[in-house]
Structures are given as structure tokens and as C-alpha cells.
ZADO-789405 format. One line per field, with one value per residue: x, y, z of N, C-alpha, C in turn; residue in one letter. Coordinates in steps of 0.001 Angstrom, whole numbers. Atoms other than C-alpha are relative to their C-alpha. Layout:
N
n_xx = [X  ...]
n_yy = [Y  ...]
n_zz = [Z  ...]
ca_xx = [X  ...]
ca_yy = [Y  ...]
ca_zz = [Z  ...]
c_xx = [X  ...]
c_yy = [Y  ...]
c_zz = [Z  ...]
rest = [a  ...]
# end
This chain:
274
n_xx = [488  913  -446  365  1905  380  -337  822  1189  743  -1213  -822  -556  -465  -1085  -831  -712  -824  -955  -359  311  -463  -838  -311  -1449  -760  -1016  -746  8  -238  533  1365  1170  745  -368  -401  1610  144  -1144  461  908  -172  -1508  -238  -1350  -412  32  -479  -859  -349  78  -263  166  485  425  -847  433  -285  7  -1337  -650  666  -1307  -704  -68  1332  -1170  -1103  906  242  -746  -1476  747  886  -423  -1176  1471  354  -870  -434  1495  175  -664  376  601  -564  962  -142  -482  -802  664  -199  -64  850  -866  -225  -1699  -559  -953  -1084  -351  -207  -1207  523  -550  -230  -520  381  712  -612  645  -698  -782  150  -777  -739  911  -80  -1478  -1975  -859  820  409  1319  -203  987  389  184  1739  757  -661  212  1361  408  -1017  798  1707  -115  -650  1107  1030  -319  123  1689  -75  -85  1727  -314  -741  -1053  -344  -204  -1137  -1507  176  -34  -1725  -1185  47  -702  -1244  -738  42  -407  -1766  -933  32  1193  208  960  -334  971  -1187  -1419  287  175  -1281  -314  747  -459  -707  213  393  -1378  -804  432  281  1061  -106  1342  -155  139  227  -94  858  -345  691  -46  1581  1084  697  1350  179  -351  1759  699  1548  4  -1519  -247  209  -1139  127  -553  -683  -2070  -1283  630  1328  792  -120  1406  743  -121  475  982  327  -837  -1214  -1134  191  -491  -1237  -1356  -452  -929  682  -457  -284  53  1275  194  1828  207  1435  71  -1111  -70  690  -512  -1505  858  90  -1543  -1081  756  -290  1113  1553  -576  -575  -630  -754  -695  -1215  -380  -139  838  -75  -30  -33  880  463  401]
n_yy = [840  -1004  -91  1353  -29  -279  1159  1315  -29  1060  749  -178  1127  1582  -755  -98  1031  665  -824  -259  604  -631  758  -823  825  -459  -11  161  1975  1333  585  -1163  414  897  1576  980  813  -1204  220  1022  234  -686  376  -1129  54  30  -1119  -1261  213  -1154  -534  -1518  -331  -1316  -266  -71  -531  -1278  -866  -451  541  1129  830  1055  1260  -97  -310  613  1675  20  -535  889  968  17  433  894  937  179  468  1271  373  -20  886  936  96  626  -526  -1317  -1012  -1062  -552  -1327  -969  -1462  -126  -916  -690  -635  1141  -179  -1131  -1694  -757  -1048  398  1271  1321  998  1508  1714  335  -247  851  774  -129  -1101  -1033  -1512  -609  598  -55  1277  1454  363  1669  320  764  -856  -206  376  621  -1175  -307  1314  -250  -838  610  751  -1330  -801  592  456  -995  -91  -1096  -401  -65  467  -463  -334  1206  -585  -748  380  898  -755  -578  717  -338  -1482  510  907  -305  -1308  953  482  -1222  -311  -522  423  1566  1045  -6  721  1467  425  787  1433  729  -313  1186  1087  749  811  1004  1522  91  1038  279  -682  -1435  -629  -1440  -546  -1146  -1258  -1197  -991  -353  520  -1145  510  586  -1149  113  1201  -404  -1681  -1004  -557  1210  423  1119  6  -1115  111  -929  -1133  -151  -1179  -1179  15  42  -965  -1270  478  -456  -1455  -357  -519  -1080  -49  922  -16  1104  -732  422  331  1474  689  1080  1052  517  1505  1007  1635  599  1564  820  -46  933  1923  400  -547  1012  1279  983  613  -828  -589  -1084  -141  1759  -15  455  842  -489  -854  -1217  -402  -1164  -1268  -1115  -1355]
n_zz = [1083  499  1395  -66  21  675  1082  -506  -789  -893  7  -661  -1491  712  968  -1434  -839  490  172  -1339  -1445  -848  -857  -668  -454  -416  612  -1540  197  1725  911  26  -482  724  -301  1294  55  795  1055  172  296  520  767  403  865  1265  1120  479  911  -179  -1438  -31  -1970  49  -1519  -703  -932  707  -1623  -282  -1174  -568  -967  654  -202  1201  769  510  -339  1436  904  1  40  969  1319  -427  550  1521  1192  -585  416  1581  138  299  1119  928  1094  -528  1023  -407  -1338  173  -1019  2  -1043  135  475  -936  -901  210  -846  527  1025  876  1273  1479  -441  571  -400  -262  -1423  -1224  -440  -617  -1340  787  -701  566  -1108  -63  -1689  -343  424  -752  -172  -223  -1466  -1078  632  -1173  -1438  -470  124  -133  -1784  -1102  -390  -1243  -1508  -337  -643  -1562  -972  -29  -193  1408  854  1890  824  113  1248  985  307  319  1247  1510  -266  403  1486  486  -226  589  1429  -33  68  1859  461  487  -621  -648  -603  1513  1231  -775  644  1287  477  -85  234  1293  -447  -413  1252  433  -542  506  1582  600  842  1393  -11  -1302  225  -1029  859  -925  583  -631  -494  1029  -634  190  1464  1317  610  -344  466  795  143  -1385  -1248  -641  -82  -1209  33  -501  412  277  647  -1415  132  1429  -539  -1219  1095  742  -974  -532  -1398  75  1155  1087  -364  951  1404  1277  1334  818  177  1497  -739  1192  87  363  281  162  213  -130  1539  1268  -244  225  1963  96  -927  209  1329  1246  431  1291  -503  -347  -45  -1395  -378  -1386  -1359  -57  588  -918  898  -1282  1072  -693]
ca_xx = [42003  39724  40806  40119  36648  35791  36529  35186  32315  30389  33453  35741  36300  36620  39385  40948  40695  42154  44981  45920  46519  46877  49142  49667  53456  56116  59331  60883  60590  62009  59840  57817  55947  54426  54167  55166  51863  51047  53628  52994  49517  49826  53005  54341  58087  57226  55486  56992  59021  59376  60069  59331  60444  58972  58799  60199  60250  60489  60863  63796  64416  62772  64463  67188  66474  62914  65411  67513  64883  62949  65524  68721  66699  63873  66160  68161  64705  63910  66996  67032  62977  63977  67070  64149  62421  63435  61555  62564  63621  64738  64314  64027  64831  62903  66089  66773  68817  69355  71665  74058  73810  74842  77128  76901  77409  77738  77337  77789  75595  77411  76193  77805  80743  80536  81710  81878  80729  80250  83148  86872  88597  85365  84533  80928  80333  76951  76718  78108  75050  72826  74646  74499  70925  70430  72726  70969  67405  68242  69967  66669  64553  66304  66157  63196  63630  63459  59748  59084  59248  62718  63288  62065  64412  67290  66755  66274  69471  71181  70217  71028  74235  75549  74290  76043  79246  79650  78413  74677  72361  69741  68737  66485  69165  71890  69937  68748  72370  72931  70206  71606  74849  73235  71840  75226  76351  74287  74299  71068  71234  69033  69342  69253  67753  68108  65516  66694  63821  64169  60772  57817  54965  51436  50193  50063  45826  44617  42583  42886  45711  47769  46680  48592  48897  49046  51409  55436  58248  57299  53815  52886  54168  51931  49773  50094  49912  46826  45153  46381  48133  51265  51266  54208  57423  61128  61751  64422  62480  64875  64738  65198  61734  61979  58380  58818  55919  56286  60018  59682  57778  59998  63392  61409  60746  64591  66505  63626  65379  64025  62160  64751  66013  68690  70918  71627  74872  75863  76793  73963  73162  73415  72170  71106  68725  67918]
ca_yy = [-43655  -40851  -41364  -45245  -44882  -42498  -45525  -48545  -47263  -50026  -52196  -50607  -52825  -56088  -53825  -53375  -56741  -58344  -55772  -55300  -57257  -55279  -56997  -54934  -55793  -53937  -52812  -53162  -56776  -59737  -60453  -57177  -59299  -61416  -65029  -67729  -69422  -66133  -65963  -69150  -68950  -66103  -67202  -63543  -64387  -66336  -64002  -60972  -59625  -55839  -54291  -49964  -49366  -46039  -46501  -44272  -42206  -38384  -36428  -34490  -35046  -38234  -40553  -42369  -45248  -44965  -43774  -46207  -49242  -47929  -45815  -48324  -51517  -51266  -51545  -54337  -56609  -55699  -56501  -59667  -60487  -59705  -62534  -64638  -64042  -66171  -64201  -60511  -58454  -54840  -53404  -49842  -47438  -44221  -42448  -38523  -35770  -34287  -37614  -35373  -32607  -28762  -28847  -26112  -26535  -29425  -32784  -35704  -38862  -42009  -44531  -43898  -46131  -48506  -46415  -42728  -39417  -35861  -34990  -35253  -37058  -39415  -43096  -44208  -47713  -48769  -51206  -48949  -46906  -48972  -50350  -46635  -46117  -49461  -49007  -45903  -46991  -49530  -46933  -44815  -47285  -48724  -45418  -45259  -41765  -41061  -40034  -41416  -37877  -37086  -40458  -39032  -36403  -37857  -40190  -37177  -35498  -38158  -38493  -34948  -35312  -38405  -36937  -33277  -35639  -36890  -33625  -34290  -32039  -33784  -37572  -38262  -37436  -39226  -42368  -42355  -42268  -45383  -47034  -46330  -48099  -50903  -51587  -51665  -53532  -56814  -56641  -58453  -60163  -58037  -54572  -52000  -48662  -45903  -43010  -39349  -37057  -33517  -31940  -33855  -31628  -31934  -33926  -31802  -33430  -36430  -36177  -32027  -29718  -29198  -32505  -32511  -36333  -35348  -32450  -32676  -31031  -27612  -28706  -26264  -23607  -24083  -24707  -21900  -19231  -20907  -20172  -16851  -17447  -16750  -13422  -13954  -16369  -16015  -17467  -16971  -16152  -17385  -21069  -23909  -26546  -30022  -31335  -35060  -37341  -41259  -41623  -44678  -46244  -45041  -46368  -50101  -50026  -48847  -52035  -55042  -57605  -57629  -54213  -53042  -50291  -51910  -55487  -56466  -57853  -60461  -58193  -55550  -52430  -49736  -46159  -42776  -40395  -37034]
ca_zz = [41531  40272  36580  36664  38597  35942  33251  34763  36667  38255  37329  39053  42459  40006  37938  41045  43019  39843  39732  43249  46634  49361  52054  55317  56209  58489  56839  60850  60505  58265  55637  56568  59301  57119  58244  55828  55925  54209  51720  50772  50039  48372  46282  46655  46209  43505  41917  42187  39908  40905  44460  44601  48410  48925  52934  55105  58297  56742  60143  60012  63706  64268  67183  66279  67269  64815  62299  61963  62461  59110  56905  57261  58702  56310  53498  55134  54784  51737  50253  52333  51121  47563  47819  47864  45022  42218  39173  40796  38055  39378  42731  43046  46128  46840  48643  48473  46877  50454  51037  49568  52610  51981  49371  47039  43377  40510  42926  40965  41341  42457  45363  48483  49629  52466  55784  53345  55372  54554  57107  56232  58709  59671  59282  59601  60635  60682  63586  65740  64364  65945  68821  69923  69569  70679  74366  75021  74764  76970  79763  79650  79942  83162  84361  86489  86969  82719  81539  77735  77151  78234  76028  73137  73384  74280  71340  68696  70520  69559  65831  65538  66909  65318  61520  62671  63157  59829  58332  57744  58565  59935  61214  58215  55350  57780  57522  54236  53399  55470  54123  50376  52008  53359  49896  48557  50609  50204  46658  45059  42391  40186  39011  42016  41257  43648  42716  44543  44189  45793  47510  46572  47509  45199  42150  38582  37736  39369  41681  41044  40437  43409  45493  48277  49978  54092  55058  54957  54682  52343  52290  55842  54496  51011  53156  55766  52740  51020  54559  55213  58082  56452  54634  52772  52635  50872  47416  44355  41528  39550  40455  38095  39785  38262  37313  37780  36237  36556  37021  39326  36355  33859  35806  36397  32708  32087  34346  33278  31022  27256  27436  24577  26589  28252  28432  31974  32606  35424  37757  39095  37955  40334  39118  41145  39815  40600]
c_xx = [-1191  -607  -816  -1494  -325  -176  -477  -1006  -370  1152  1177  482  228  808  1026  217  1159  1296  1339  -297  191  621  487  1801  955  1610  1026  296  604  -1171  -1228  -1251  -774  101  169  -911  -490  505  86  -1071  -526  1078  795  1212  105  -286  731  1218  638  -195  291  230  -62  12  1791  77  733  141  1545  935  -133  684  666  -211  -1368  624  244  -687  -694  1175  889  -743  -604  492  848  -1193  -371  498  -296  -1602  509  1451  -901  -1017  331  -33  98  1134  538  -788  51  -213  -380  843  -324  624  398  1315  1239  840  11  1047  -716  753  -287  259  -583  -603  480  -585  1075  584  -368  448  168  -803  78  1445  1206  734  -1259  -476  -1124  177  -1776  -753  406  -849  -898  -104  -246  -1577  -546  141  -988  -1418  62  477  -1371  -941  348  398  -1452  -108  32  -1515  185  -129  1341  1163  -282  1124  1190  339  157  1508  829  250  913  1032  1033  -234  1158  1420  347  -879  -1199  -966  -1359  -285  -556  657  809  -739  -478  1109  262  -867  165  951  -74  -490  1150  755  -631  -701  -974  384  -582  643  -394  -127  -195  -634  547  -726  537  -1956  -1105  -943  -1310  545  -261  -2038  -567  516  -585  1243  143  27  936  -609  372  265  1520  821  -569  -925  -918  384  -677  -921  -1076  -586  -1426  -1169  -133  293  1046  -302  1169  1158  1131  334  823  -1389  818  288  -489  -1392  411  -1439  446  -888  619  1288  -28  -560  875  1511  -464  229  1532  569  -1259  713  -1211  -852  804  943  1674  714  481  584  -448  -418  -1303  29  -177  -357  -514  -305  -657  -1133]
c_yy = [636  -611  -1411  -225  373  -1460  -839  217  -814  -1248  142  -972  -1555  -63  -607  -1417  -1200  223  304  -729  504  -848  560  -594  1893  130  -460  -1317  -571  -102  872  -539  -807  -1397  -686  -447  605  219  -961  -372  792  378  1597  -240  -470  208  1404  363  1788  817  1749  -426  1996  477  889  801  1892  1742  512  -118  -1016  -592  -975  -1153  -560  -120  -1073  -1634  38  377  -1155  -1462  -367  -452  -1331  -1262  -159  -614  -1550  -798  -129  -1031  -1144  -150  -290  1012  1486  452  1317  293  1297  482  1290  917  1659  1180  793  -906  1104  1636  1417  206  1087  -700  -1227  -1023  -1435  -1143  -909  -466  462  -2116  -329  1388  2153  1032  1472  913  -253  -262  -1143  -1420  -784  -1401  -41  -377  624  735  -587  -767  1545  170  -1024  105  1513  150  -1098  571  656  -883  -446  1066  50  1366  1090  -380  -266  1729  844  -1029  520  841  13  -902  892  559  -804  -649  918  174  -631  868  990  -726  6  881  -23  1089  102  -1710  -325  49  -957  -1620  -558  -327  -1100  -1007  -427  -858  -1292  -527  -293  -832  -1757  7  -967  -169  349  1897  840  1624  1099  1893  1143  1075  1413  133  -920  252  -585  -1072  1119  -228  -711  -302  1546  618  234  -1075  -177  -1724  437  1281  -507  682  1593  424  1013  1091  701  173  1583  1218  -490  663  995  361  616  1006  -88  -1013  734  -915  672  -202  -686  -1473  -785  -1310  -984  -450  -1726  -988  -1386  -57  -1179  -1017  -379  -932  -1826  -268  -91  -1263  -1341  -387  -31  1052  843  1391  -306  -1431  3  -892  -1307  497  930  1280  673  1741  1082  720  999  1262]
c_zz = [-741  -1836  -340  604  -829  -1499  -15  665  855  -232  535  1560  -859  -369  1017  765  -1250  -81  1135  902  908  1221  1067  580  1223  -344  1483  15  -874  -121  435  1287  -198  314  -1083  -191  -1222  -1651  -906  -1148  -1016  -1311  -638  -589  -1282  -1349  -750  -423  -199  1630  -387  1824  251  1774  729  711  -810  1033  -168  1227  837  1173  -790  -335  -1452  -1655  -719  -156  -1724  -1011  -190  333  -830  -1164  317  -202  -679  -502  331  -383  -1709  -447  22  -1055  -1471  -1525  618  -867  -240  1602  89  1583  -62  1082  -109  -219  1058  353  -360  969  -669  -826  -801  -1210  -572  1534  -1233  469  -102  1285  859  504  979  1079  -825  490  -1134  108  -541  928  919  -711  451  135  264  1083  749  337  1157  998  902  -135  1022  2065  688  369  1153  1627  102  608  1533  1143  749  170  -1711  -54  -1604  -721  -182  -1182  -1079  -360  -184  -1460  -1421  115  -610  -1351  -420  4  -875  -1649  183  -444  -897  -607  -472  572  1186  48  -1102  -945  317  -256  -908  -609  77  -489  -1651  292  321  -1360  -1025  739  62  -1277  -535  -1136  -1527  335  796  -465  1048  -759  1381  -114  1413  1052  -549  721  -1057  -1172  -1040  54  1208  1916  -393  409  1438  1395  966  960  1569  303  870  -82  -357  309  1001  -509  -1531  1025  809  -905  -587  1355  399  1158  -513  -1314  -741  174  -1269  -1262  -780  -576  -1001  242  -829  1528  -1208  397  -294  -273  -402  234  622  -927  -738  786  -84  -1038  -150  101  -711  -1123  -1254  -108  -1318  598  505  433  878  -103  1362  809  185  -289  1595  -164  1008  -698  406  -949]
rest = [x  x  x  x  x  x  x  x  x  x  x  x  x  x  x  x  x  x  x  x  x  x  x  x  x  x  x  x  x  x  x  x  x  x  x  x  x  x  x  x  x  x  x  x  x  x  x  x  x  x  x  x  x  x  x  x  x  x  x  x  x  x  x  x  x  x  x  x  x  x  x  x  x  x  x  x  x  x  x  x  x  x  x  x  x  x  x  x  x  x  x  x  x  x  x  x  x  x  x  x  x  x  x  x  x  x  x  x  x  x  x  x  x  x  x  x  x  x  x  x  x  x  x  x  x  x  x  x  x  x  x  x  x  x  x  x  x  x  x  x  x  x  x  x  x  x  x  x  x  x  x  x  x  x  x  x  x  x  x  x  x  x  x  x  x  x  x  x  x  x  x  x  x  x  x  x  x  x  x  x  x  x  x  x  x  x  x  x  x  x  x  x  x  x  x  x  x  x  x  x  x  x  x  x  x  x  x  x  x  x  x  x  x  x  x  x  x  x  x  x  x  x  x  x  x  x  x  x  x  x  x  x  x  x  x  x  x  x  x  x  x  x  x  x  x  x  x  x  x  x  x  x  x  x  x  x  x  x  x  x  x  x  x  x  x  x  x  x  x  x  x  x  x  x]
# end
């Protein structure tokens, strides 16, 4: 909030509490955790009128069971939080263009069908999903002879596994997919945006060129070189980088009834963007 302190100065925290509520919730949960009392008092449902879902476990080999509680769960709450919001106007998903694995070449952007793998010749099912995750957390634990961290392991093994199956190449793509599925599949009644960014590594200005937010994915090996641990890494020079600024903004804007951009129908919109 660099930009905005600079602006408001000594006004800044008034800017802000008028602007913003912060609300600590759990995507693992209905209704994020949030008691109704809460909800209530706060008249979130029947205020709000735009859901970004940005949450989500980004571990390439996370445990399944973790997995499949945020990526595929997470969105199964949302959707099921944002069926109660009368005055909820688009919802937008923060998914990823890995859902679409190692193809090479021209992949076109459509959602993913109910049960639709990478594999030819496989049929995902969800609840089996996490009936399997589910059955073998329960076997470890009633092992008394299983340490939590042979549990961990067996738990990522079995991510890894199940994605390899239906041709993903890792547990965090594999359930972002299903979590893309699960949002088609209880269709909300409001326009359903499904944002697919690639890498997302610094900021361009604010708070200075380069900002990185943590360290994920690429960002150790930026990192690693900036340091000079790593004296050198592999790149094309000839790659095409997309510079994305505001698209979750700009799609919101896009799907909202009446912003001139775009006349929503009955049925829901359903769009993927890369």
C-alpha cells in the first residue's frame, strides 16, 4: 500500500478502515469458518457482490490429503458461500495454465469436463479422489507403528501417483484441475470467471521493481542468482514472457451487469484466461 500511504498520509488508516474489512476465514471449512453470528453482523452475504478466490496450496508435491481439502474443497465452499449471496455479481477463480499438463503446442482454452483427464483411456471421479486420501489417512493413523513423518510421505506418494495416473504432472496442477471441475459442476448462478495465469514471480513498481511476495515456484532460483549462489541457470532467449497487470480487475469489470462491456444472459458465463 506504498502508493496510497504516499497519498493520504496521516489519513491513511481511516482510507483504509472505510475501504477494507479484514475477516480471517478458512477456505477448509463451510462458510470459511466463519460463524453466522458473524456473518450476520457483518451482513457479508448481503453485501457482497464480488468473490476473487485466490487461495491455494502451491506445493507441487504437497499431501494429498492437504491438496485436495484446499484446491478442490476450497472451491466447493466458495461456490456453496457464494449460493448465498443474493447481490453476488461475478465470482472469479485464480486457477492455472499448468491445469493443462505437458502438452506441447496450440492448447485451446475451454473448462474441463466433469470426470475429463489428461490420459486416454482414464475416468476421474472426484469422490473417489477423496475417499482415497481420506481411507489412507485413516490406515496411518491407526498404525501405531507410522511416524507423522512416514505420513507425510505416504500422503505426497500418493498425490504424485494419482496426478501421474491421469497424466498430470504433479499434485498441485492435478487438483487445481479438480477444483476447476468442481466449479462446474455446481453451477452458480452468476457469471463464473476462471483466471489461468502462468508463473507469477515479482511486481513491475509498487512497492519497487522486482518485489517479490515470499518465495515460490521460479522465485529460488531468481533468487539463488541475485545471491550468487547460483552462477548461472538455462533459459531460451527467445521466449515470448507475458507481462500481466490487473487482469483479475479487468475480468470482474468484464462479467458485472451494466458495466457496458458485456450483457449477461440467464445461464452463467463461464470463461478461461490465460
Amino acid at each position: 500500500f506504498g502508493l496510497l500511504r504516499e497519498k493520504h498520509g496521516d489519513g491513511f488508516q481511516s482510507f483504509i478502515g472505510v475501504k477494507i474489512v479484514p475477516l480471517a476465514g478458512d477456505v477448509m471449512r463451510e462458510d470459511f469458518g466463519v460463524d453466522s453470528e458473524t456473518l450476520r453482523e457483518l451482513r457479508v452475504t448481503q453485501e457482497l457482490d464480488v468473490i476473487v478466490n485466490g487461495a491455494a496450496t502451491t506445493n507441487f508435491y504437497e499431501r494429498y490429503d492437504v491438496a485436495l481439502d484446499v484446491n478442490v474443497m476450497g472451491v466447493k465452499h466458495m461456490c456453496n458461500f457464494a449460493k448465498k449471496c443474493p447481490n453476488l455479481k461475478v465470482l472469479l477463480h485464480v486457477s492455472t495454465a499448468y491445469v493443462a499438463g505437458e502438452k506441447q503446442g496450440l492448447v485451446q482454452e475451454r473448462p474441463f469436463k466433469n470426470g475429463e483427464t489428461l490420459l486416454e483411456g482414464t475416468h476421474l471421479d472426484i469422490d473417489t479422489e477423496l475417499r482415497l486420501a481420506k481411507d489412507l489417512k485413516k490406515q496411518l493413523e491407526a498404525d501405531v507403528d507410522s511416524s507423522p513423518k512416514a505420513e507425510r510421505k505416504a500422503m505426497k506418494d500418493l498425490g504424485l501417483t494419482r496426478a501421474r495416473h491421469f497424466g498430470w504432472p504433479n499434485t498441485y496442477v492435478f487438483t487445481k484441475s479438480m477444483g476447476e471441475m468442481v466449479l462446474g459442476q455446481l453451477q452458480c448462478d452468476v457469471p463464473v470467471v476462471i483466471v489461468r495465469p502462468s508463473i507469477i514471480t515479482s511486481v513491475q513498481n509498487d512497492p519497487l521493481p522486482g518485489w517479490i511476495e515470499g518465495t515460490r515456484t521460479i522465485d529460488t532460483i531468481v533468487i539463488g542468482y541475485a545471491k550468487q549462489n547460483l552462477a548461472y541457470f538455462l533459459a531460451d532467449l527467445n521466449l515470448t514472457m507475458d507481462v500481466v497487470s490487473n487482469v483479475v480487475l479487468c475480468m470482474q469489470l468484464r462479467y458485472i451487469p451494466g458495466n457496458g462491456w458485456l450483457s449477461v444472459q440467464s445461464s452463467p458465463v463461464q470463461e478461461s484466461v490465460q
